[in-house]
N, C-alpha and C positions, 0 to 999 in steps of 0.2 A: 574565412571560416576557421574554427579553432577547433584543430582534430581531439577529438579525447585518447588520453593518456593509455583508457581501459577500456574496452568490450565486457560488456557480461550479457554473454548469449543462452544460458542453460540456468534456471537454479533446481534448488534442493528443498524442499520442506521441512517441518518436524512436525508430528503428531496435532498439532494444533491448525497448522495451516500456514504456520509462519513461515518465512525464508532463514533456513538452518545454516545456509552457502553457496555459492556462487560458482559457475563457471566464468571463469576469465581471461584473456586473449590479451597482450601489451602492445601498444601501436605504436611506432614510428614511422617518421615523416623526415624523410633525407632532404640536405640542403635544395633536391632542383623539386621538392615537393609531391616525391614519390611514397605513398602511405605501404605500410608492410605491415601487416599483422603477423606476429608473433605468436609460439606455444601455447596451449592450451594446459592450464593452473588452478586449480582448485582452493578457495577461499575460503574462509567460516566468514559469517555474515558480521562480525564485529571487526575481523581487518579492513572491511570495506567500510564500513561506519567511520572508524579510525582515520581511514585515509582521505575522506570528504572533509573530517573534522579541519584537515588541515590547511582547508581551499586554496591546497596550492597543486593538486590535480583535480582533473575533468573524468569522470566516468559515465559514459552512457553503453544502451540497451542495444543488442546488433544483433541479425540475423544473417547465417550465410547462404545464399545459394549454390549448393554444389553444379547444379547444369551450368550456373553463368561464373560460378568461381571468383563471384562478386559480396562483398560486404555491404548491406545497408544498413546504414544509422536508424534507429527508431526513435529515442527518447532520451534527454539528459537524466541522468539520477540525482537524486536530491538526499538529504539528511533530515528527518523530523525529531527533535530532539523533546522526550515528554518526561519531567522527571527522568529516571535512571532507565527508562524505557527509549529504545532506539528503531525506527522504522524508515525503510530504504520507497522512495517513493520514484515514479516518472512523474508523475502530476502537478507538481508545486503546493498540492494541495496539504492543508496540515489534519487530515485523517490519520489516527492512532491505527494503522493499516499499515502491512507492510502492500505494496505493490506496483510489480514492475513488470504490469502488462501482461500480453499471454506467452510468456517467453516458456518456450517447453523445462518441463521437468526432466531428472535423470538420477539416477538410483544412487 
């Protein structure tokens, strides 16, 4: 299994409905395969764009449970590239839509 690089468990909207930025989490995975998440960092939705361009990191969609103090993977994120228009997807699908599931929002 190939851990992602980034969590994004919160986003942010703007007036239209689009994804304005991200909540983000950085994961590491020590040599005996120990996962650790990391800080919690605030994103504008075009670093995240940026750095999928790069496909040399993995970002997916996480929720945390505070009773079990457990991370669960939801969804890979993707890059939909339309003209200079940019949309963060889970679905593979190439809808001109941003969307990354029912991941709560935060002010």
């Amino acid at each position: 299994m190939i851990t992602a690089d980034f969590y994004i468990y919160k986003i942010k909207k703007d007036g239209q409905g689009n994804i304005a930025g991200v909540r983000i989490r950085r994961v590491d995975v020590d040599q005996d395969g120990k996962v650790t998440v990391k800080g919690s960092r605030y994103a504008v939705k075009g670093l995240i764009c940026d750095l999928l361009k790069t496909n040399k990191l993995k970002i997916q969609t996480a929720a945390y449970s505070k009773n079990q103090k457990l991370w669960t993977v939801l969804n890979d994120v993707s890059l939909v590239v339309e003209g200079d228009k940019e949309y963060l997807r889970i679905d593979g699908e190439h809808t001109l839509k941003d969307d990354l599931g029912t991941l709560p929002e935060f002010l």
